[in-house]
PyMOL CGO cylinders between C-alpha atoms (Angstrom):
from pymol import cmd
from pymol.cgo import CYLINDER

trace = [
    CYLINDER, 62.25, -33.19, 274.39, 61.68, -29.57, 273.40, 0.3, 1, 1, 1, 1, 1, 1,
    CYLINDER, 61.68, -29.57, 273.40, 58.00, -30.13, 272.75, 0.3, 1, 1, 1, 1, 1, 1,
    CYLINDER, 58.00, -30.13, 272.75, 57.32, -31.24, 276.53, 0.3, 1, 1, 1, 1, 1, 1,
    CYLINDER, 57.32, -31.24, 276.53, 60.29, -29.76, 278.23, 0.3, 1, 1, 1, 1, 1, 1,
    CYLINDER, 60.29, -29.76, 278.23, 62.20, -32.72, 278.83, 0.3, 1, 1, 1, 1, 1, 1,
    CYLINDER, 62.20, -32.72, 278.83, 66.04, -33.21, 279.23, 0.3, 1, 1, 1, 1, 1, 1,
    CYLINDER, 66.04, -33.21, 279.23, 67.92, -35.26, 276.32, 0.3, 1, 1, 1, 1, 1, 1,
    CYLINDER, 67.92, -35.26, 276.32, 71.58, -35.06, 276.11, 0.3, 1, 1, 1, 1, 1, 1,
    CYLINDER, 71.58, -35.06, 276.11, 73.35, -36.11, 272.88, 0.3, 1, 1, 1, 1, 1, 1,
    CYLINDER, 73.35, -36.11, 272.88, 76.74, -37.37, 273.39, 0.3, 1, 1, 1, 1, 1, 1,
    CYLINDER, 76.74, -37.37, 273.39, 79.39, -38.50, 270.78, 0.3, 1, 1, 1, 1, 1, 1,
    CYLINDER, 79.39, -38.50, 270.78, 82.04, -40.67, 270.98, 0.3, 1, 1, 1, 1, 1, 1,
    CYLINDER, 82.04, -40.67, 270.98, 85.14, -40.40, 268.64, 0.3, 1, 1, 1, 1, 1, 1,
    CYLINDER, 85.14, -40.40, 268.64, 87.90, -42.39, 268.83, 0.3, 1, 1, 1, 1, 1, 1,
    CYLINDER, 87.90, -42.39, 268.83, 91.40, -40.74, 268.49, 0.3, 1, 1, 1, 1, 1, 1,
    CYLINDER, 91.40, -40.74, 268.49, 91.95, -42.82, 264.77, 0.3, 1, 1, 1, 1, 1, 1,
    CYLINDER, 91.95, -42.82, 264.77, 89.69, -44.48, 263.10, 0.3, 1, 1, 1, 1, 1, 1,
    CYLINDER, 89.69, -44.48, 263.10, 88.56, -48.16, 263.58, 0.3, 1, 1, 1, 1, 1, 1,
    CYLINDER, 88.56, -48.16, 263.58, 88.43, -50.28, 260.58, 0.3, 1, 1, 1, 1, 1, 1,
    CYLINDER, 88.43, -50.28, 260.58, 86.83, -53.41, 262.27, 0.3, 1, 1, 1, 1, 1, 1,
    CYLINDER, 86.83, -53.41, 262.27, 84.41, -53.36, 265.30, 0.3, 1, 1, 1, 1, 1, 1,
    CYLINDER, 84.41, -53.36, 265.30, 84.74, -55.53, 268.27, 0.3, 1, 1, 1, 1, 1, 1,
    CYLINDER, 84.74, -55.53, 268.27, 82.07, -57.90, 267.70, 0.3, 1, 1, 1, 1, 1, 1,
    CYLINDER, 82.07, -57.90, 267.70, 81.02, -57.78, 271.36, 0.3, 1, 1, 1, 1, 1, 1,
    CYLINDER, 81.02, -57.78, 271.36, 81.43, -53.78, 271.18, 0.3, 1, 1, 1, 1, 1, 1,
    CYLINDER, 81.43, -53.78, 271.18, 77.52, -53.75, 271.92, 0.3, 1, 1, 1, 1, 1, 1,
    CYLINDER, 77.52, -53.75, 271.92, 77.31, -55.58, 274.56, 0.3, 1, 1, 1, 1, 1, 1,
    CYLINDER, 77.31, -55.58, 274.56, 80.28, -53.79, 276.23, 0.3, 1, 1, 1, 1, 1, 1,
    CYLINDER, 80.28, -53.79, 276.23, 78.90, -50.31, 275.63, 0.3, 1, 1, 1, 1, 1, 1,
    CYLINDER, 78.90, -50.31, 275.63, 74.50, -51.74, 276.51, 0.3, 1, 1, 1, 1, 1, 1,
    CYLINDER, 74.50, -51.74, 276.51, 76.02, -52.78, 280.34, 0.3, 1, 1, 1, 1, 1, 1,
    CYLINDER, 76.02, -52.78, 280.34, 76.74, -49.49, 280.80, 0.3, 1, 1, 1, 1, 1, 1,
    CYLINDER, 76.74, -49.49, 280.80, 73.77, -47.34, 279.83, 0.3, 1, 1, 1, 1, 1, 1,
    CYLINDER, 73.77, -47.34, 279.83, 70.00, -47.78, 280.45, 0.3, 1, 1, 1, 1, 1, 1,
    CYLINDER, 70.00, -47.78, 280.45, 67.58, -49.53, 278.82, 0.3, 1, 1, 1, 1, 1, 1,
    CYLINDER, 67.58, -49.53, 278.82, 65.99, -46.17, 277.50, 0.3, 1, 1, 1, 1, 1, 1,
    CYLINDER, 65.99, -46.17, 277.50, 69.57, -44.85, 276.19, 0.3, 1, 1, 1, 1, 1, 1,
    CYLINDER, 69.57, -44.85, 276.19, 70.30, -45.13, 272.38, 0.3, 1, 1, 1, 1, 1, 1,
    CYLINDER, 70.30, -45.13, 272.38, 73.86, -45.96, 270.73, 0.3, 1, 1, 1, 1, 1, 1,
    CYLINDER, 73.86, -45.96, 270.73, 74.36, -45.43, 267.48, 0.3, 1, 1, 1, 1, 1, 1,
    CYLINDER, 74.36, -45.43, 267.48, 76.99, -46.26, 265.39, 0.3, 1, 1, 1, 1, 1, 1,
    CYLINDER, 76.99, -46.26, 265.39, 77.80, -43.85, 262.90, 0.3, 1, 1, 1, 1, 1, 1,
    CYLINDER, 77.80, -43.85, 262.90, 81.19, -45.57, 260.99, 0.3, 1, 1, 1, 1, 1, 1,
    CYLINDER, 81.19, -45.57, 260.99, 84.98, -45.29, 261.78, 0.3, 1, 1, 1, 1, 1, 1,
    CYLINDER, 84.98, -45.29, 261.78, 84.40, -46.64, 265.46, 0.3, 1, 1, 1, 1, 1, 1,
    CYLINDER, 84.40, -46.64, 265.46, 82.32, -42.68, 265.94, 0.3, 1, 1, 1, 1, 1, 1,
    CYLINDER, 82.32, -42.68, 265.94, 79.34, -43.30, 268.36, 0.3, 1, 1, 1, 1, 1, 1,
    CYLINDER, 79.34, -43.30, 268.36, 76.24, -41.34, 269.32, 0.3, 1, 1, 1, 1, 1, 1,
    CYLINDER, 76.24, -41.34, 269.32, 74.84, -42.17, 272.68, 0.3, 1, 1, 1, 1, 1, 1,
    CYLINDER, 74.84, -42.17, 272.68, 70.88, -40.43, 273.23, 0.3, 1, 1, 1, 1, 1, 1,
    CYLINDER, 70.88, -40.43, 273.23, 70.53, -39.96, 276.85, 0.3, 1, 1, 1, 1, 1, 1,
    CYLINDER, 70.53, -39.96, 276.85, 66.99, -39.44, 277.37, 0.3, 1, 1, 1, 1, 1, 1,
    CYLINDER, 66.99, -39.44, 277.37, 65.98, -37.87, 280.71, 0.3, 1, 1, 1, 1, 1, 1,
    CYLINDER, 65.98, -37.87, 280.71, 69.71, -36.58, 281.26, 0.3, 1, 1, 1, 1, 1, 1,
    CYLINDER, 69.71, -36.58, 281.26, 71.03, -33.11, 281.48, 0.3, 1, 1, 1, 1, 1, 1,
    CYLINDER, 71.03, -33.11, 281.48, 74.59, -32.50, 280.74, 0.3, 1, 1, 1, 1, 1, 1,
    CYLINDER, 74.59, -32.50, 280.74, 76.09, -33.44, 283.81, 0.3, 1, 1, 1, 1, 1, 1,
    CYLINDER, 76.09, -33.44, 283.81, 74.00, -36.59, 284.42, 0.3, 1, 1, 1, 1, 1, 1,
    CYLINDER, 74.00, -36.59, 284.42, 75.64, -37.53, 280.67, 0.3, 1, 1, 1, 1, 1, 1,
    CYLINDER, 75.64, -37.53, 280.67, 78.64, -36.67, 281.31, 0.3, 1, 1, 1, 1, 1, 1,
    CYLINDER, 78.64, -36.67, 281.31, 79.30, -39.91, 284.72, 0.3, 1, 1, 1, 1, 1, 1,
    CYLINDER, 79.30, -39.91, 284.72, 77.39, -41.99, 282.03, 0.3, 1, 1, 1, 1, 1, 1,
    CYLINDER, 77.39, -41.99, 282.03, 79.97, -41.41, 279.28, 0.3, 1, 1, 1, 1, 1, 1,
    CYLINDER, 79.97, -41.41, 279.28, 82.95, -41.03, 282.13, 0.3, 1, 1, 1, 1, 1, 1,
    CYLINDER, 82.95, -41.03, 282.13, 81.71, -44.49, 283.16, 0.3, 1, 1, 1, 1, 1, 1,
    CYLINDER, 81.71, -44.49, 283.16, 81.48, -45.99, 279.17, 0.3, 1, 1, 1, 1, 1, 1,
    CYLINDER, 81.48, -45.99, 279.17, 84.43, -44.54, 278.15, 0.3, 1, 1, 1, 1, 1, 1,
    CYLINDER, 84.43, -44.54, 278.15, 87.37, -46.98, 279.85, 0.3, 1, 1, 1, 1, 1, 1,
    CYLINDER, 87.37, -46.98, 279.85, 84.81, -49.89, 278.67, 0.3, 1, 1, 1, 1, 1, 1,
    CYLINDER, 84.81, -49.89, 278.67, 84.88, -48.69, 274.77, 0.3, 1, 1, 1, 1, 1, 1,
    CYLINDER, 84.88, -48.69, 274.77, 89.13, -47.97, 275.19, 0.3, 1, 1, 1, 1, 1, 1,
    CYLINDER, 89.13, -47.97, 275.19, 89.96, -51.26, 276.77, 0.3, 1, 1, 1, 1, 1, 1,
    CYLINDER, 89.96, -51.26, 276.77, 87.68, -53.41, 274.12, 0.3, 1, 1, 1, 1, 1, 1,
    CYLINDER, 87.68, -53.41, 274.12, 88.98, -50.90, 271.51, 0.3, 1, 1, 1, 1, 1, 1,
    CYLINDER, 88.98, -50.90, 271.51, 92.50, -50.38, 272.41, 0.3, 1, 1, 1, 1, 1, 1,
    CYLINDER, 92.50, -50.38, 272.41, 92.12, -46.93, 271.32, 0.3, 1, 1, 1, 1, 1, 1,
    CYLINDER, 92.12, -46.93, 271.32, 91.71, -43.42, 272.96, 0.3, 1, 1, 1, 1, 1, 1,
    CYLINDER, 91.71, -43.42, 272.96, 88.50, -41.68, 272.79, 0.3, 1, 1, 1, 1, 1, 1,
    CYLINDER, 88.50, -41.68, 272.79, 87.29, -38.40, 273.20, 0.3, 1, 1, 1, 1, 1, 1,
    CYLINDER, 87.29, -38.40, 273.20, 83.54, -37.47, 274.09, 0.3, 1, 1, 1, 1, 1, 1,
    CYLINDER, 83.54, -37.47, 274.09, 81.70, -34.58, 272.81, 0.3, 1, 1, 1, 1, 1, 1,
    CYLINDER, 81.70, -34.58, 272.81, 78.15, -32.97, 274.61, 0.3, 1, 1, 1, 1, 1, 1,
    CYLINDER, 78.15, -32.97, 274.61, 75.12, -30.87, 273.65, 0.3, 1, 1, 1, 1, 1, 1,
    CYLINDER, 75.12, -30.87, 273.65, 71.89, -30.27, 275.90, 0.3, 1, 1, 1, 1, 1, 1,
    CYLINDER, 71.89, -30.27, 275.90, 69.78, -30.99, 272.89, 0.3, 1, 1, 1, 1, 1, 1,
    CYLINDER, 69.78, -30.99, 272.89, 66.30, -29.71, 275.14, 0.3, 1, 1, 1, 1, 1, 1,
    CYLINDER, 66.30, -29.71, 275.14, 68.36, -26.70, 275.01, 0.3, 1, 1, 1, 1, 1, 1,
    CYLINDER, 68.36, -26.70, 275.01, 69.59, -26.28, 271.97, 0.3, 1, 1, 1, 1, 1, 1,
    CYLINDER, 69.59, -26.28, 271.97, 67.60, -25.47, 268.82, 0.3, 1, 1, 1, 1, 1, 1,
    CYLINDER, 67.60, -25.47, 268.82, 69.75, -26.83, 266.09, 0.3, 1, 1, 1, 1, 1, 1,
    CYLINDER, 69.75, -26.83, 266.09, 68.71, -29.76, 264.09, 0.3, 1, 1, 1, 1, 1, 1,
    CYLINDER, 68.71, -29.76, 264.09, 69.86, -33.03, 264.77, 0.3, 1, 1, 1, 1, 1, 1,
    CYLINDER, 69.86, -33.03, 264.77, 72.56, -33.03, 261.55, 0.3, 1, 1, 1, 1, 1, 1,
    CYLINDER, 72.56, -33.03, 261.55, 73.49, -29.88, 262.42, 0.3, 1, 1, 1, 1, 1, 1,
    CYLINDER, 73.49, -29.88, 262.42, 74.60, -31.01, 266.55, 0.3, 1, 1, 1, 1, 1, 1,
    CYLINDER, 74.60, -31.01, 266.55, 76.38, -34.18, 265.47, 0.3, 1, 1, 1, 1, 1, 1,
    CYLINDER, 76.38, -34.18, 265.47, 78.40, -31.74, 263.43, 0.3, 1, 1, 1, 1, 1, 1,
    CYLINDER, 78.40, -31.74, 263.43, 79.12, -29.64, 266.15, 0.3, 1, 1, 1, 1, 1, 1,
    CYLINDER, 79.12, -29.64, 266.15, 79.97, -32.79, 268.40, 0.3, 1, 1, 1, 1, 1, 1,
    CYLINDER, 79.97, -32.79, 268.40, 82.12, -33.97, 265.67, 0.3, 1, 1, 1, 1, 1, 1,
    CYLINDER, 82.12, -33.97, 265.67, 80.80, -36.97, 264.11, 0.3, 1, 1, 1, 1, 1, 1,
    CYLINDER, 80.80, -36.97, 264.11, 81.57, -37.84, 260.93, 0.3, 1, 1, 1, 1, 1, 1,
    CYLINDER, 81.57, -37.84, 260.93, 78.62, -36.25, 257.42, 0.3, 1, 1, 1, 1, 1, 1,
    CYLINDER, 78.62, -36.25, 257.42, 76.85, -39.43, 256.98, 0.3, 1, 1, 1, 1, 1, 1,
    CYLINDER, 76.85, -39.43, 256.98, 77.82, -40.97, 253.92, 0.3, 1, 1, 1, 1, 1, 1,
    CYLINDER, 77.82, -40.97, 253.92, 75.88, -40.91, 250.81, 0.3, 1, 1, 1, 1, 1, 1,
    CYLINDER, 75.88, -40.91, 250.81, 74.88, -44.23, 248.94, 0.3, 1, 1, 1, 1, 1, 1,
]
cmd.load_cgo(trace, "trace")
């Protein structure tokens, strides 16, 4: 996105304790609800990355308003959603899911 100038928002989704077990249709729940060009990631403890490409901040931010009550009710937890403009912001990738608040990966 930097290289050509194109928007990419990086959103993550952290639930407000963690989730041992996944919903096994927690994809399917959260793919309804994004397009087909959007990434999820899961990143452990029920913590979620969501790649918007093509989306500035405020275009992610009715995406993830409209995901949100779809992850709680299949959940049945509370979760909080973190931003970053990532065409904007020079960081690398580690160093923005910090920021946002995921969780270090883990180390096998």
């Amino acid at each position: 996105s930097r290289r050509y100038h194109r928007a990419l928002t990086l959103a993550v989704l952290r639930p407000d304790r963690e989730l041992d077990v996944m919903p096994p249709n927690m994809a399917e729940v959260m793919r309804k609800r994004v397009r087909h060009p959007d990434s999820i990631a899961h990143l452990g403890l029920g913590v979620f990355a969501v790649v918007l490409p093509e989306c500035n901040a405020d275009a992610a931010r009715t995406v993830i308003n409209r995901l949100m009550p779809d992850v709680e009710q299949v959940t049945s937890i509370e979760y909080r959603a973190a931003m970053a403009d990532v065409s904007q912001d020079s960081d690398p990738v580690e160093k923005l899911l910090e920021k946002l608040g995921a969780p270090p990966p883990e180390v096998h």
